[in-house]
C-alpha positions in Angstrom: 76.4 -49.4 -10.6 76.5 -51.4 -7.8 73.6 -51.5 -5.5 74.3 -49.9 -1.9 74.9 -52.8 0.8 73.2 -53.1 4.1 76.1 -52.7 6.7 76.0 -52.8 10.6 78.4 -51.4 11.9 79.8 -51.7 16.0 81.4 -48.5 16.3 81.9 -48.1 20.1 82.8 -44.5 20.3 82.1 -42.2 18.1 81.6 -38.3 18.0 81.7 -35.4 14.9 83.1 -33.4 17.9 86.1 -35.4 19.1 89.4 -36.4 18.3 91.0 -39.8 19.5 88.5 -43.0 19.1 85.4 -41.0 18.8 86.6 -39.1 16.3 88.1 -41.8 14.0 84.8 -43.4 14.0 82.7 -40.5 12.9 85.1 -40.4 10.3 84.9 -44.3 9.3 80.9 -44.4 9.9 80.8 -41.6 7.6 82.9 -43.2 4.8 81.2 -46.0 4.5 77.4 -44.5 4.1 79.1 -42.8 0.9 78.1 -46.1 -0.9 76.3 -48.0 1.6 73.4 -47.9 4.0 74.2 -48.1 7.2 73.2 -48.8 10.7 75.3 -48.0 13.7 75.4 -49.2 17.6 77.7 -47.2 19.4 77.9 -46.5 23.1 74.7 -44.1 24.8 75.8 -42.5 27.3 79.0 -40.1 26.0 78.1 -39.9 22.6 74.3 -40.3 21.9 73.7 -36.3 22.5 76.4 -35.8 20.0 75.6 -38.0 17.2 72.8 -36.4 17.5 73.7 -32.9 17.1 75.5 -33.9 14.3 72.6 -35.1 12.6 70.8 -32.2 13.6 73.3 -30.1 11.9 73.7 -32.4 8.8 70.1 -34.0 7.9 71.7 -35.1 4.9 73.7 -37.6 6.6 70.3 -39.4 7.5 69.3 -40.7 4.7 72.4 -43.2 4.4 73.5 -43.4 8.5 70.7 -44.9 11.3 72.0 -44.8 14.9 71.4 -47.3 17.6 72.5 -46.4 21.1 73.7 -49.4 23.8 74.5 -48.4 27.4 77.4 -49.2 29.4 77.7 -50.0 33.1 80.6 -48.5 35.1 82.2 -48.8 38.3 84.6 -45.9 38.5 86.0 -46.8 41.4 86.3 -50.4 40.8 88.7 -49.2 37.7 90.8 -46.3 39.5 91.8 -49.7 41.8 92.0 -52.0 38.8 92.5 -50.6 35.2 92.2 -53.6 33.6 88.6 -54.3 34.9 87.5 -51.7 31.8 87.6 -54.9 30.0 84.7 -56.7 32.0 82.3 -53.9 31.6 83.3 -53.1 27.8 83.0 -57.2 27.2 79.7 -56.6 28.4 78.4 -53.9 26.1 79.7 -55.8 23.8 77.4 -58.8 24.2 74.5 -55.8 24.6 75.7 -55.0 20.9 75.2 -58.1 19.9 71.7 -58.6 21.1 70.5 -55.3 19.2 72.3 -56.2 16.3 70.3 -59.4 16.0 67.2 -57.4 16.2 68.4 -55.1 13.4 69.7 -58.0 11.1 65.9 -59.3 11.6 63.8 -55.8 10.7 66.5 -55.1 8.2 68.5 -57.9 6.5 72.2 -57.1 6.6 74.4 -57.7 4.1 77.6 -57.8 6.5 78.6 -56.3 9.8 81.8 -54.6 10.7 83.1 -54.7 14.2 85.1 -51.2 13.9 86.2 -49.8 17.2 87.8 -49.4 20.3 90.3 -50.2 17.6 92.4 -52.6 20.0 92.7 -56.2 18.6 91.8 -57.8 22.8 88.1 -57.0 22.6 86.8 -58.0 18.9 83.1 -58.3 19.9 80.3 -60.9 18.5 79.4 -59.7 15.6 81.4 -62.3 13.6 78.9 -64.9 15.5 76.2 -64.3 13.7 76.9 -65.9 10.6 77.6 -62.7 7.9 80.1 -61.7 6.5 82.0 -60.0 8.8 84.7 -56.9 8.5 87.0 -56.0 11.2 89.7 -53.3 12.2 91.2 -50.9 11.5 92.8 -53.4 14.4 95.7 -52.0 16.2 97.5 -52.8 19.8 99.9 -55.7 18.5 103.0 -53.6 18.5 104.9 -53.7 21.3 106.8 -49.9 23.2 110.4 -50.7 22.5 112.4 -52.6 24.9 114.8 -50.2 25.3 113.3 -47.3 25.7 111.2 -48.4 28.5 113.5 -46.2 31.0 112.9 -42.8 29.2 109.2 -43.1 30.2 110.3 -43.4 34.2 109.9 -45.5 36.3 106.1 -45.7 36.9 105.6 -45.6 33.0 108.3 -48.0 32.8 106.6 -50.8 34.6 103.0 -49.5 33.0 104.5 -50.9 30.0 106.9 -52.9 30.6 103.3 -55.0 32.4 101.8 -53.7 29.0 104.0 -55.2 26.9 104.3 -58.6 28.6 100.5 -58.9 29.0 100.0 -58.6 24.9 102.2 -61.6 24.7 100.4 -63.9 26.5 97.6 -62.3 25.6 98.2 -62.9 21.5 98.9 -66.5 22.5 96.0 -67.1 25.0 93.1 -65.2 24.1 90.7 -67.4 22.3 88.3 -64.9 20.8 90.4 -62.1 19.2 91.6 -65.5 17.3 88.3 -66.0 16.7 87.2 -63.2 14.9 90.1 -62.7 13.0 89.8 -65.8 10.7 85.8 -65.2 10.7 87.0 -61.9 9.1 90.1 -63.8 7.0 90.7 -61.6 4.0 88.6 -58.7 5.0 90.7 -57.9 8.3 91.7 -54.1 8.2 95.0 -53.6 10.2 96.1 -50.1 11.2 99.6 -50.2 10.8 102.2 -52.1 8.4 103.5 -53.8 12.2 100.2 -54.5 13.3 99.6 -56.3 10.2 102.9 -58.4 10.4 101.8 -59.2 14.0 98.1 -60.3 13.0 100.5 -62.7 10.6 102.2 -64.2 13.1 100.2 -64.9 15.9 97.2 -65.9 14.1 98.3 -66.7 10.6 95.6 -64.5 8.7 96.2 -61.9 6.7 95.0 -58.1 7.1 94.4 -54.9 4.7 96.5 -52.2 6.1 94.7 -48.8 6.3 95.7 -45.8 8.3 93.0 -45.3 11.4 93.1 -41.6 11.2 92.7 -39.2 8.4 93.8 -35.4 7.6 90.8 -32.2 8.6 89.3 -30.8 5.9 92.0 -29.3 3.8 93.1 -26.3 5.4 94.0 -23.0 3.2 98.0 -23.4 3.9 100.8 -22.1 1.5 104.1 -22.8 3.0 106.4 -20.4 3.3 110.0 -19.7 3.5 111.3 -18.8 7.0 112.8 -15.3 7.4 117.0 -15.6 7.6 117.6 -15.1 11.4 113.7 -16.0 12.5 113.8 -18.9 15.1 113.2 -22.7 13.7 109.8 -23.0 15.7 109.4 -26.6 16.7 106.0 -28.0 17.3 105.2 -31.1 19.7 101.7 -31.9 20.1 100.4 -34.9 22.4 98.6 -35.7 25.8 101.2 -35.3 28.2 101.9 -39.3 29.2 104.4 -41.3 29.6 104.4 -43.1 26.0 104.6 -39.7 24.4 108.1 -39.6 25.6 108.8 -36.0 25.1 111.5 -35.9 27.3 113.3 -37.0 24.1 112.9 -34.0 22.4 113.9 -32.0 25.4 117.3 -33.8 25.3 117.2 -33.0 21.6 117.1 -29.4 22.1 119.9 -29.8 24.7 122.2 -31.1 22.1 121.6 -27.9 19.8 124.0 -25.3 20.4 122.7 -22.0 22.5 123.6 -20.0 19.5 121.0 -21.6 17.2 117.6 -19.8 17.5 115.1 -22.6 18.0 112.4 -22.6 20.0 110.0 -25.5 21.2 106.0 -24.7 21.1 104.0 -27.9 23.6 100.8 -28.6 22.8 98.8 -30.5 25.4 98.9 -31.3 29.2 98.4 -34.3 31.4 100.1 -36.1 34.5 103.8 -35.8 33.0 103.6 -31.4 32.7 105.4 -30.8 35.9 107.9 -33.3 35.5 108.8 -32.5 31.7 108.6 -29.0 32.4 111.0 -29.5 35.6 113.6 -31.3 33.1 113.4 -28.7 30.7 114.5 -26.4 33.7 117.6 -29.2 34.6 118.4 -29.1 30.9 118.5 -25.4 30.2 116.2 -25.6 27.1 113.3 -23.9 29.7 113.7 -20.3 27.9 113.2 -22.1 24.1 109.8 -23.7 25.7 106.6 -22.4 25.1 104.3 -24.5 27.1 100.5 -23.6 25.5 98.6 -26.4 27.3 95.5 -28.0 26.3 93.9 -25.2 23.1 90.7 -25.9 21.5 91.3 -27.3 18.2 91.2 -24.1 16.1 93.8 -22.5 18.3 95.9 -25.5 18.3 96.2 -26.0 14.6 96.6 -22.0 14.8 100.0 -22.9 16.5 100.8 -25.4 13.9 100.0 -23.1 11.3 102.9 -20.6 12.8 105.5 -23.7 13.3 108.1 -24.9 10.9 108.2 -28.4 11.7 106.3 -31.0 13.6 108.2 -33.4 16.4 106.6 -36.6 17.0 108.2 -39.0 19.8 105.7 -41.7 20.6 106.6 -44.7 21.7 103.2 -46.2 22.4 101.2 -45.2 19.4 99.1 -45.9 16.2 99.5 -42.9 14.1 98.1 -40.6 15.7 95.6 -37.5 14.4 98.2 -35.5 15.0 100.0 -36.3 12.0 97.5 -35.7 9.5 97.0 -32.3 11.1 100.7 -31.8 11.0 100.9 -32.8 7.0 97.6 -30.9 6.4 99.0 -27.7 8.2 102.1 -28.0 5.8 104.3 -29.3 8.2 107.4 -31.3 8.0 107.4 -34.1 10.1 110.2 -35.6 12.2 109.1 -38.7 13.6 110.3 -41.7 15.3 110.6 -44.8 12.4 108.2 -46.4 14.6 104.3 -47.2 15.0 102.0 -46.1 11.7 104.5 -43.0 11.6 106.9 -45.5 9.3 104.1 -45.9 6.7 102.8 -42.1 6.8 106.5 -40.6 6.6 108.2 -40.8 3.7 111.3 -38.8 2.4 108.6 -36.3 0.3 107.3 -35.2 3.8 109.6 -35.4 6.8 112.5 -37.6 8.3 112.0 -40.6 10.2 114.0 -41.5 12.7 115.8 -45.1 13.6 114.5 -46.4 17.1 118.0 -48.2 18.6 119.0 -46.9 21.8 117.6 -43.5 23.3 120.5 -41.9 23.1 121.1 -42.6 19.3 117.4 -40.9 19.1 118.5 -37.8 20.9 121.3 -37.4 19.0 119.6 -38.0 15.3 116.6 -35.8 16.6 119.0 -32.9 17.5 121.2 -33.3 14.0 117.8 -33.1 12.1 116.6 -29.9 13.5 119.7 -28.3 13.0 119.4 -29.7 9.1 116.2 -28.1 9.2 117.3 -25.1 10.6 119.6 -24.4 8.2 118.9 -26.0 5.3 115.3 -23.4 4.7 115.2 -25.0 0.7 114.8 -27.9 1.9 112.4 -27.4 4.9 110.3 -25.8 2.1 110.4 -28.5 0.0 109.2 -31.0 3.0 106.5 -28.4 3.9 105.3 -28.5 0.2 105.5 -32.3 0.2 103.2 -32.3 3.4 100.4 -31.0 2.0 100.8 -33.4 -0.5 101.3 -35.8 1.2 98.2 -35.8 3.6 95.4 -36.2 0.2 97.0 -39.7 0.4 95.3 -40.5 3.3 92.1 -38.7 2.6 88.9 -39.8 4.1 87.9 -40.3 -0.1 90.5 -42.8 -0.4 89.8 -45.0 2.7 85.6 -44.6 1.7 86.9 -46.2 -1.9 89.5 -49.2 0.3 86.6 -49.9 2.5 84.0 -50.1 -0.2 86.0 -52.6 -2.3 86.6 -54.5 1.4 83.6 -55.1 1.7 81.8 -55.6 -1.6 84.5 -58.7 -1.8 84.1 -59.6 2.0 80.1 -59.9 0.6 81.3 -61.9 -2.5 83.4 -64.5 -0.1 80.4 -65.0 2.3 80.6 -65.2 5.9 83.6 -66.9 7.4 84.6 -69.5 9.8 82.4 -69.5 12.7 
């Protein structure tokens, strides 16, 4: 058998008690301290108490996973003026990692460090700097919100990325380090997405390792089963209400099915956009199939998957979402836009993606495949049965076996250009 490496790993966030970033982290860290030793730096002071209680709990984990804890200065009110000064302050915990982890590599003698999250590609830290070999991603952020779609999200989340999409541009083109760090890490560059991968490709040139950034919960004890004849098709959209979410789509959707289909639409989640969508439901007439549950704990959220029949997903500005694995794992059929990491997650076994032309061609395709669904229960059955089977595929068992043959050849190369 192998022996275990040493790994350090820059995880910014991470959390056994939170979904998003901090959750996708725990879930990384964890993978790789199946086979490895490893050491952590991740940020002090919204996630140290934690990590923490999740050692507590597991005192196991210990004896694979150390955790080193970095501050980070903030100036709330200097980023509710200016968003983008997030950056400056998260550059400089990054350069704080950096220190520490020079003090580590000289108590402990690293092997190779991994630079692992936030997992956007414009802040790649400086871990590559220090002459290992060096592992970064899952990397995600290249991909662009569709042109034309920019007017569903309004017109204040129109601009947002509309200015979004123009500043990853020049960014890809002007930012020095992100270039950096991706051909120190050239050959052991973990992209999250099959289109953040071809973007890596073209605008630097290196190749990257596609692995999903998310996996499924623990399996969950679901048998699907066939919908009663008559019983409503219950849809079930699940997202932070925002303006890249675009569930306004869906509400059009519902729109186009006839009044005489029973159908009816269960929202998971709040956020700025509530009153607005809610009020266009209202314009649209789809109000009374609307079920509008707001922001559940997780139990009682997957609970409402658990009771749905199918699973709407109508980002525009995404990676792939936890969501999705909870969908799958909950033995629900997707129907997702043929966009983001949902094009390499849904496949014809599990759910129907969607082309992304025009808005309106959406609409009208989401609307034609809920009625398929609706009445078509053998084959919603079959999709619910291919879920299930669908989320092992992206088990946290198979990305712990990816990112242990990553790096044991990352080791074999040697550290990269500097």
């Amino acid at each position: 058998m192998s022996r275990r490496l040493k790994v350090l790993i820059s995880a910014y966030a991470v959390s056994p008690v939170r979904g998003s970033e901090p959750g996708m982290g725990w879930g990384w860290v964890l993978a790789a301290a199946r086979e490895h030793d490893v050491w952590v730096i991740t940020e002090a002071d919204r996630f140290r108490d934690e990590v923490e209680a999740g050692l507590e709990a597991h005192p196991e984990l210990r004896e694979h996973l150390s955790f080193h804890y970095v501050p980070r200065a903030r100036h709330d009110r200097l980023r509710r003026l200016w968003p983008p000064s997030y950056y400056w302050f998260y550059a400089a915990w990054q350069r704080e990692a950096k220190a520490l982890a020079q003090e580590l590599h000289a108590a402990h003698g690293f092997d190779l460090v991994h630079q692992l999250n936030l997992v956007g590609y414009r802040e790649p830290g400086y871990l590559y700097e220090l002459g290992l070999p060096f592992v970064w991603g899952p990397v995600g952020g290249l991909v662009q919100a569709p042109w034309r779609f920019l007017p569903v999200m309004g017109v204040r989340g129109g601009g947002y990325h509309l200015g979004k999409n123009a500043w990853n541009e020049l960014d890809l083109r002007l930012r020095a380090r992100p270039r950096r760090a991706a051909r120190a890490a050239a050959g052991h560059l973990i992209a999250a997405t099959r289109g953040n991968a071809e973007r890596i490709q073209r605008a630097w040139g290196v190749s990257a390792e596609v692995v999903c950034e998310v996996g499924p919960p623990d399996a969950l004890d679901v048998t699907p089963e066939r919908r009663s004849p008559g019983e409503p098709l219950r849809v079930v959209w699940s997202a932070g209400h925002v303006h890249g979410k675009a569930l306004g789509l869906l509400l059009r959707a519902l729109a186009q099915v006839p009044a005489s289909v029973a159908m009816t639409a269960h929202i998971l989640g709040d956020g700025p956009k509530t009153r607005e969508w809610q009020r266009l439901a209202a314009r649209l007439g789809v109000d009374a199939r609307c079920q509008w549950h707001g922001r559940l704990p997780r139990s009682e959220a997957v609970a409402v998957m658990r009771r749905g029949h199918v699973m709407v997903i109508t980002s525009l500005a995404d990676l792939t979402s936890t969501v999705l694995l909870e969908a799958l794992s909950s033995a629900l059929p997707v129907v997702a836009l043929d966009h983001c990491g949902f094009t390499d997650v849904v496949d014809d076994t599990c759910g129907l993606k969607l082309a992304v032309d025009t808005p309106g061609q959406v609409v009208a395709d989401l609307a034609a495949a809920l009625l398929r669904l609706e009445r078509d229960e053998t084959a919603r059955l079959a999709l619910a049965h291919g879920a299930r089977a669908r989320a092992k595929d992206f088990s946290w068992d198979r990305k712990a076996e990816r990112l242990a043959e990553i790096y044991r050849s990352a080791v074999a190369a040697g550290p990269g250009p500097p």
